[in-house]
VOGU-3710 file (C-alpha; in Angstrom, 3 decimals, decimal comma):
1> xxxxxxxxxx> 0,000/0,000/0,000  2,512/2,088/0,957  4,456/1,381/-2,600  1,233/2,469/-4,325  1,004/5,588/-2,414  4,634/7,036/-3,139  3,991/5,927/-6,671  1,141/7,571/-7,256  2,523/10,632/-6,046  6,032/10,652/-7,947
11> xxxxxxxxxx> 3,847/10,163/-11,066  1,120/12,680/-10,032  -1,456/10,416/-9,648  -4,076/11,494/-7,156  -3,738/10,311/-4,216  -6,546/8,079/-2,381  -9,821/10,040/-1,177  -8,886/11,938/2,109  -5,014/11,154/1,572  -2,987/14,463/2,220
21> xxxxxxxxxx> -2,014/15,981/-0,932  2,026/15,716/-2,270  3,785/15,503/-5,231  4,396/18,403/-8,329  2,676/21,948/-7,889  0,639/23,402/-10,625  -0,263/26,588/-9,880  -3,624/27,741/-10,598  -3,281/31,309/-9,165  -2,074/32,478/-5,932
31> xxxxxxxxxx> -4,167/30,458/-3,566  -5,530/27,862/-5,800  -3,058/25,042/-6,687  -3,228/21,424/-8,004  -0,997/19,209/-6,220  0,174/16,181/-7,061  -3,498/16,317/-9,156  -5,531/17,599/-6,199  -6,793/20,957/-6,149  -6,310/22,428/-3,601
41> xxxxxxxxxx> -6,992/25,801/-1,990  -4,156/26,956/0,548  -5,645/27,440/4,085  -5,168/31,307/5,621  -4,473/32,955/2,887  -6,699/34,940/0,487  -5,212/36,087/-3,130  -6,198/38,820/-5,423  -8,625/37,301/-8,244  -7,604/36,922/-11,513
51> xxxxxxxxxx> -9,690/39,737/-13,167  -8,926/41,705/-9,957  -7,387/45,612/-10,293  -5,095/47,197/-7,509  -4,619/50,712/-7,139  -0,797/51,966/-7,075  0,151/54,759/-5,141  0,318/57,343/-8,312  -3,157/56,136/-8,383  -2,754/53,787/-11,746
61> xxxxxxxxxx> -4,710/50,879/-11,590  -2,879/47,557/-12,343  -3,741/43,469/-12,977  -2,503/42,578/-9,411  -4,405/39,553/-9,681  -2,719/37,693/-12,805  0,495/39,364/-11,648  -0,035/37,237/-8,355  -0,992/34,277/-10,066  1,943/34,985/-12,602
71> xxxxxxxxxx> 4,499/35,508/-9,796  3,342/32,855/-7,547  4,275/30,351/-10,807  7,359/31,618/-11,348  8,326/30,643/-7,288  6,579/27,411/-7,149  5,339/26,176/-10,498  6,808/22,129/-10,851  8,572/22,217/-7,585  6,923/19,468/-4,829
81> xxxxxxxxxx> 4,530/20,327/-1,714  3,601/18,624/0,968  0,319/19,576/2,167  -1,873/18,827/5,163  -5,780/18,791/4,901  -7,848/21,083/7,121  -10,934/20,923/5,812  -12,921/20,682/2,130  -14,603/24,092/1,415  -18,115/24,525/-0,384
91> xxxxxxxxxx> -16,371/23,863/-3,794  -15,529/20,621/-2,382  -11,823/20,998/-2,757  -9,030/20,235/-0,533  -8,050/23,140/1,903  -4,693/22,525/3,341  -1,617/24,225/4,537  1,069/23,300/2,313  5,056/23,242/2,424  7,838/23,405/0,401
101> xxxxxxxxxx> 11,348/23,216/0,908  9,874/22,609/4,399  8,683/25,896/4,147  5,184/27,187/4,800  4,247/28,220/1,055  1,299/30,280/2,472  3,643/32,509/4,884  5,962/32,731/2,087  3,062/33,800/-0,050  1,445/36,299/2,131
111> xxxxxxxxxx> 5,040/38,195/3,118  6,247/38,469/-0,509  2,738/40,409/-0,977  1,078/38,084/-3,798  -2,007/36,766/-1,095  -3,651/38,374/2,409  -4,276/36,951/5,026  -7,688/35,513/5,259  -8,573/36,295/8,969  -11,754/34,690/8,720
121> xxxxxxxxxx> -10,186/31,818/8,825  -7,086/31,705/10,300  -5,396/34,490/12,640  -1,794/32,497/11,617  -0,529/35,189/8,884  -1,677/38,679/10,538  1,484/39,797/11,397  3,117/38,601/8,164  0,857/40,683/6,524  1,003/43,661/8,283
131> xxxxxxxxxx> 5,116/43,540/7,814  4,414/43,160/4,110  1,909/46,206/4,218  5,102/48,324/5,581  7,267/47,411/3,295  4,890/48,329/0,310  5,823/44,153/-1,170  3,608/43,081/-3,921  0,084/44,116/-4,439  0,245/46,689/-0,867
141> xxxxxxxxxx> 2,515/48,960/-3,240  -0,715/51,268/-2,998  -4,465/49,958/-1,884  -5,769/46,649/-2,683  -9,235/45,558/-1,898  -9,621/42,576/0,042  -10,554/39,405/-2,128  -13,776/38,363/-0,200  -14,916/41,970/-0,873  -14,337/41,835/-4,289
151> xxxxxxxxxx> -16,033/38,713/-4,731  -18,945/39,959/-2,960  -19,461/42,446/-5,305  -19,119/40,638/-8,232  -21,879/38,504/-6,834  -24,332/41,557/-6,418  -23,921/42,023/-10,103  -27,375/40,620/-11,717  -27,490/37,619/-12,665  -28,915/37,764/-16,275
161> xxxxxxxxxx> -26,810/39,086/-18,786  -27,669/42,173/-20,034  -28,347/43,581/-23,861  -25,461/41,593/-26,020  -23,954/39,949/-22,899  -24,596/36,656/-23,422  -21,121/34,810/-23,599  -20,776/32,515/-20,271  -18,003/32,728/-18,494  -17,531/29,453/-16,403
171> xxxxxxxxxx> -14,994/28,170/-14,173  -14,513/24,900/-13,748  -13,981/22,199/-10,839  -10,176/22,651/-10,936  -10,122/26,103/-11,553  -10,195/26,499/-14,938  -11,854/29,601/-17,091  -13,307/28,604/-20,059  -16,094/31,497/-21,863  -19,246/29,253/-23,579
181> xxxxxxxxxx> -20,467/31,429/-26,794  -24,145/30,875/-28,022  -24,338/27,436/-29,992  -21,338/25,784/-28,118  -22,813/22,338/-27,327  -23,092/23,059/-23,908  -23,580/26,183/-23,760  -27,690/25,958/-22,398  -26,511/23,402/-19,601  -23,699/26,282/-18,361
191> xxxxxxxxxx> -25,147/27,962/-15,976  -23,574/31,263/-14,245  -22,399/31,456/-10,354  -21,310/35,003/-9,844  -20,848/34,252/-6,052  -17,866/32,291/-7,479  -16,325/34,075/-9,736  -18,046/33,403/-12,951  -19,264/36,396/-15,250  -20,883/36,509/-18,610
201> xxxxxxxxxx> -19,031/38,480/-21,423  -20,207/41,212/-24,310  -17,258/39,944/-26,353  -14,770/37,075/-27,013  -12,273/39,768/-26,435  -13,183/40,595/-23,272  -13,323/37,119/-21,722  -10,086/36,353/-23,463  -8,657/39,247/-21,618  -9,887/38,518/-18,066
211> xxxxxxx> -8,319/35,421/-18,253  -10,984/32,407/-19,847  -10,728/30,598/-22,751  -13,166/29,112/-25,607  -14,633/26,170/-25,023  -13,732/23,060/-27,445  -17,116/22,475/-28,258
//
């Protein structure tokens, strides 16, 4: 059993259902990785979305959220974790506190300035964040609203499209943005979760920019 185990992590392999997640890190953005094949989403820490803007101090706005999710690959995409579960959220993916190097990637994560802390959660990365907010690192170089907000007001947005809007933007179990146009085989089965993220589009252009792709069928 225990042969089957460190094989199926070496190879990347899921592991068996409520097995800790290890192996090679795939990095889905800042707080969302697959490891090892799990998703999982790193406990205590709360990154910028993807189609999220931060404000810089000469009062440009920036992506901070791909740049996170950009950054956050170039430190950890390929390398091996070792995570420990906490809990499953609502999603049903794994939450867990992962390391690398024997570091905490979450710390490391939250004091370079690519995530927050998500205090209400965890209390375990307050300070680290507040050290990063001094030193201006990452997305505090100016004023960044917090995730959870952001996500909550995405969610107020209504739900039906409006006028031409009528591309679906969808993300998928692992993560994954993929925009549905009008046709697309399963386009009428899609259905839209703003409260998670997911958005409809006026244009191919515009989903393509925010970060989905077109769907294969």
């Amino acid at each position: 059993m225990l042969r089957v185990l460190v094989l199926s992590v070496l190879m990347g392999v899921p592991a068996a259902a409520g097995a800790d997640p290890a192996g090679r890190i795939r990095v889905i953005d800042a707080d969302t990785w697959s490891v090892g094949g799990e998703t999982v989403r790193l406990f205590g820490i709360d990154a910028p979305e993807l189609d999220q803007d931060c404000t810089r101090a000469d009062g440009s706005t920036w992506g901070c959220g791909r740049w996170a999710a950009a950054e956050t690959g170039r430190l950890y995409e390929g390398r091996r974790a070792v995570c420990r579960t906490v809990t499953r959220d609502r999603y049903d993916r794994i939450v867990a506190r992962c390391a690398v190097d024997g570091r905490d990637a979450g710390r490391e994560l939250v004091q370079q300035g690519l995530a927050l802390a998500y205090r209400d959660y965890s209390m375990d990365y307050d300070l680290d964040e507040k050290a990063a907010l001094v030193r201006g690192a990452g997305i505090h170089d100016g004023t960044v609203q917090r995730p959870a907000e952001f996500r909550a007001g995405q969610a107020r947005v209504a739900a039906a499209p409006a006028g031409d809007c009528r591309i679906k933007g969808n993300i998928s179990s692992n993560g994954t943005r993929i925009y549905h146009l009008p046709g697309q085989e399963h386009y009428a089965r899609t259905r839209i979760s703003e409260a998670k993220g997911e958005r409809w589009f006026c244009s191919e252009a515009a989903a393509r920019a925010a970060g989905w792709r077109r769907a294969r069928r």
